[in-house]
Every structure is written in structure tokens, then in C-alpha cells.
C-alpha positions in Angstrom: -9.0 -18.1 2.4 -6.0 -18.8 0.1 -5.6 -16.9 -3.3 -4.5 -18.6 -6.6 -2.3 -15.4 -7.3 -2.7 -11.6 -6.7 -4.7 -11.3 -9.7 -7.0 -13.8 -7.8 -7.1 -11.7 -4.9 -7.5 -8.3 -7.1 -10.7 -9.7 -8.7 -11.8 -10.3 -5.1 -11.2 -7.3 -4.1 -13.2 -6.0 -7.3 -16.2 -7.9 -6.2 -16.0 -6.2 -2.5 -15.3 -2.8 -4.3 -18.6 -2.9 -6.6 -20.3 0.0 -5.2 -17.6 2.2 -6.6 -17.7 1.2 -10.1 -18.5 4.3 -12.2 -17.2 6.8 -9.8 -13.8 6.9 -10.8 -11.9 6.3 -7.7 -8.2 6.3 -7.4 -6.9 3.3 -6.6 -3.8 4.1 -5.4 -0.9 0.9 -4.4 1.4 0.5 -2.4 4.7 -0.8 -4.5 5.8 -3.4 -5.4 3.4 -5.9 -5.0 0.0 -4.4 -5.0 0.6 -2.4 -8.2 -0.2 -5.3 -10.5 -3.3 -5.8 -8.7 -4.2 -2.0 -8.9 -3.8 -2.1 -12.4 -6.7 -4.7 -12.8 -9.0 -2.7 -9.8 -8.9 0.2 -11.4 -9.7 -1.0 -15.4 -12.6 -3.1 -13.7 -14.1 -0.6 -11.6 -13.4 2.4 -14.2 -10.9 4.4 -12.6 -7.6 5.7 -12.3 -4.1 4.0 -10.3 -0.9 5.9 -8.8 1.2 4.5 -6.4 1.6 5.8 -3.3 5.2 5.9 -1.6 6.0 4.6 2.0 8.7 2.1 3.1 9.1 0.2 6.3 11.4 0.9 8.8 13.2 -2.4 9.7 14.5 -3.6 13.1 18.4 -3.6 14.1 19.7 -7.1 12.5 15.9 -8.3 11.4 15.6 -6.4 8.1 12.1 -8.4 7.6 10.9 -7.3 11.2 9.0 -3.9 10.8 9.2 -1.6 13.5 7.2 1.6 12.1 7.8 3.3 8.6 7.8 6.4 6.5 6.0 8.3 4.4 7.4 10.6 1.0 7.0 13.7 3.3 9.5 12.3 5.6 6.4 11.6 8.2 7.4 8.8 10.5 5.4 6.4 12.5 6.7 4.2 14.8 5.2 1.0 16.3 4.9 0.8 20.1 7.5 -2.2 20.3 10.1 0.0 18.2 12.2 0.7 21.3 12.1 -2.9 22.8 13.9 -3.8 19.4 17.3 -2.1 20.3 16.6 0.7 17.8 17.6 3.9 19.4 17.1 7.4 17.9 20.2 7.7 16.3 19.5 4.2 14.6 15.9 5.5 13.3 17.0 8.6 12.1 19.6 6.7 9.8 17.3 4.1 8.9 14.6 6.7 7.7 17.1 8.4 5.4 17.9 5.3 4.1 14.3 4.8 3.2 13.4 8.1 2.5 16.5 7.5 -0.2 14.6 4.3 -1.8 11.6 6.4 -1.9 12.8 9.7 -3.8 14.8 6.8 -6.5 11.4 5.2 -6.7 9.9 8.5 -7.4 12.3 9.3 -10.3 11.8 5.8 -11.6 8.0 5.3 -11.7 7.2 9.3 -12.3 8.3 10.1 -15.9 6.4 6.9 -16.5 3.1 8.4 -15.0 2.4 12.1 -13.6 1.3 11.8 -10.0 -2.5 11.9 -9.6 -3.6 14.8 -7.4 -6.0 12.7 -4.4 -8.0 16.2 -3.1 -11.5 15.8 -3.8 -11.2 11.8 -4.7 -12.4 8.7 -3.6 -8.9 7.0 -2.8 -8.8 3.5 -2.4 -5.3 2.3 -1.1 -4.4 -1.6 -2.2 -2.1 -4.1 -0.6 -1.4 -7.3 -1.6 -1.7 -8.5 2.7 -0.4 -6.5 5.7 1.5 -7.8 8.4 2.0 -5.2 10.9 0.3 -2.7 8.7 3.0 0.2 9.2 3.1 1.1 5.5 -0.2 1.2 5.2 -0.4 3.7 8.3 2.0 5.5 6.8 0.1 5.7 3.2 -3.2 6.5 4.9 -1.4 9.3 6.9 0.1 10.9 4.0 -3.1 10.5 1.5 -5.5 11.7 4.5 -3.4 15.1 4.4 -4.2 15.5 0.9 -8.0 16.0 1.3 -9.4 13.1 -0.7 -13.7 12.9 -0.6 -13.1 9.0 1.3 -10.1 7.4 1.7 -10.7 3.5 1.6 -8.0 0.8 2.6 -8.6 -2.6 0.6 -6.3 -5.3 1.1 -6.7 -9.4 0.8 -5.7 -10.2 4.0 -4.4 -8.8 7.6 -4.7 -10.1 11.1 -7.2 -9.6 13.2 -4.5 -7.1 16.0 -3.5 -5.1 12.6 -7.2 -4.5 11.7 -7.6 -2.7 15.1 -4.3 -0.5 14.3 -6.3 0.5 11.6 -9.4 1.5 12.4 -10.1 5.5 12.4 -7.0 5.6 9.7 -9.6 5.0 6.6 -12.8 6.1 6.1 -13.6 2.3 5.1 -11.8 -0.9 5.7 -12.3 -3.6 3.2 -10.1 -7.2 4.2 -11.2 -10.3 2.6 -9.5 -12.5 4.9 -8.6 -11.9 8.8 -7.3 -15.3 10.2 -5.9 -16.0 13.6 -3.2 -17.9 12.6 -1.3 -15.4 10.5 2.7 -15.4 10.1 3.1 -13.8 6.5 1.2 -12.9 3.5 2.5 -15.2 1.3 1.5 -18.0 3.3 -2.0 -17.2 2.2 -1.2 -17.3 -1.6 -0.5 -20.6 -3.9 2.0 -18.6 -6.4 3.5 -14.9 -4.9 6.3 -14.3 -6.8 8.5 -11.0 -6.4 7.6 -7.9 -8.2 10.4 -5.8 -10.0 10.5 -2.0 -10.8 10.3 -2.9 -14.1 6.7 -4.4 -14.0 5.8 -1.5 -11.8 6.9 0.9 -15.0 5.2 -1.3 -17.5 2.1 -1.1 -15.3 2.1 2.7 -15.1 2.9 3.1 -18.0 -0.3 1.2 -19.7 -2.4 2.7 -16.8 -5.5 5.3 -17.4 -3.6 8.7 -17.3 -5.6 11.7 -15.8 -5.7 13.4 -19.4 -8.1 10.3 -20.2 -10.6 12.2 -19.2 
């Protein structure tokens, strides 16, 4: 399956989401990508969208080579090739300040924009715009799961088949459009993916369906 855009793939996604129309979920997303595509999950299934905050940990010299990631409550999870990639523990403990640094500026950046939305007691349906290894996505589910939410639900356009398996017994329910064999990136399975700034990711929030909405 090959999407025309993320807004293709969101609409998708809106289609395999159906049964939660009306019972205003969260649809929380991961930034940057995904948060377009929350935007348009959330108007169409009448509910609410927050981001939720987690970074990749990157490998020694291979910045786009994921070996685990972390969560806003500093919560780490590593993948069980993280060693094997020369990345000792004086290396992750650097490497997770660094991201734990991104996230807290992302925080100050997207949250006078937007109030967090409280999760407990929610249906929480986590977006992606594709998963790789899935780490971030661990690491969302983790940190949402500890905040008592009614189902957690992980939607995403496409994943391979090994990262599937990572996640199962992280979510409640798994929704994935697409699992081919022959996966090397998610943008290989999308026409036009182009980069997402922090400024769209304001402007998004900002026009989003605030909790007082209600």
C-alpha cells in the first residue's frame, strides 16, 4: 500500500478508527509528523488531539539508526541490539539527556499553544505516520499506559511485520494499515512526505479542539 500523502493515510486511518466516532477519544501523536494527521483523526472522529513526547535514542555515528528511546518522565527503553551498536552506558546516559533536553524545549514550545490533555479515564489512540523499529512508540505507549487511560490504541499506516510483534501487549489494540516484508523506511511507502516543522505542529495545536470545548 503506498499513500498519496499523510493526509491520505490519516483518512485511512479514519476509516479503520470508525467504531470510535462519537466517543471522544484522544488521539494523541507523536511529533512531528503524525501531528498533521491527528489533527484530521480527531475533527473526523469527534474528538480531542495532544501530542505525546518521546524521542529516539540514536546509535554512536548512525544518528538515523534507533537503538531504544525515551519518554518525558525520563523512562528509557532500550532495544536488545543497543549494546552490539558500541553504545555503552556512559554514551546512553548522555544521549538521553540530550533528548530528554529536545523534549522539555518541545514542551515549552507546543504547551502555551495547547494545555496538556489529562489521558486517565480516556480512550487514547496514539498516531504515527509509519514505525520503523517502533522504539518511540514503546516509549509513548509506556508513558500513556501509566496514566490510566479506559483503552490505549496504537494506529499507525504502516510497520513491519518484526515491529508488530514488539508491540503486541503494549496497546490494548493495534491498528496498521499496511505490514510489508520488504520494509526499509516509511517514506518509501508514501508518494509526497515532506518534513514537518515546529511551526506547523503550533499552528495545528493551536486550531485543535481544546478540552474546555466541551
Amino acid at each position: 500500500m503506498i499513500f498519496a500523502d499523510r493526509m491520505d493515510a490519516a483518512c485511512k486511518l479514519v476509516d479503520a478508527l470508525a467504531a470510535y466516532r462519537g466517543k471522544n477519544p484522544l488521539i494523541l501523536a507523536i511529533p512531528r509528523g503524525a501531528v498533521p494527521m491527528a489533527k484530521v483523526i480527531a475533527e473526523q472522529l469527534h474528538g480531542e488531539m495532544d501530542v505525546v513526547l518521546v524521542r529516539k535514542l540514536r546509535a554512536p555515528d548512525n544518528p538515523e539508526f534507533a537503538i531504544g528511546s525515551v519518554d518525558e518522565s525520563g523512562w528509557v527503553y532500550l532495544t536488545e541490539y543497543a549494546g552490539r551498536s558500541g553504545a555503552d552506558d556512559a554514551y546512553l546516559e548522555h544521549e538521553k539527556n540530550k533528548q530528554l533536553d529536545t523534549i522539555r524545549r518541545r514542551r515549552a514550545q507546543y504547551t502555551p499553544a495547547h494545555p496538556p490533555v489529562d489521558p486517565a479515564g480516556r480512550i487514547v489512540i496514539v498516531i504515527d505516520d509509519g514505525l520503523a523499529t517502533g522504539s518511540t512508540m514503546i516509549a509513548a505507549l509506556h508513558a500513556l499506559r501509566n496514566r490510566k487511560p479506559a483503552e490505549l490504541i496504537c494506529a499507525v499506516p504502516v510497520a513491519p511485520p518484526e515491529t508488530l510483534v514488539k508491540l503486541h501487549g503494549k496497546a490494548d489494540r493495534i491498528f496498521c494499515l499496511s505490514s510489508p516484508e520488504d520494509f526499509y523506511a516509511v517514506g518509501q511507502f508514501y508518494r509526497d512526505f515532506p518534513q514537518i516543522d515546529d511551526e506547523e505542529v503550533i499552528a495545528c495545536l493551536v486550531g485543535a479542539k481544546l478540552p474546555s470545548a466541551h
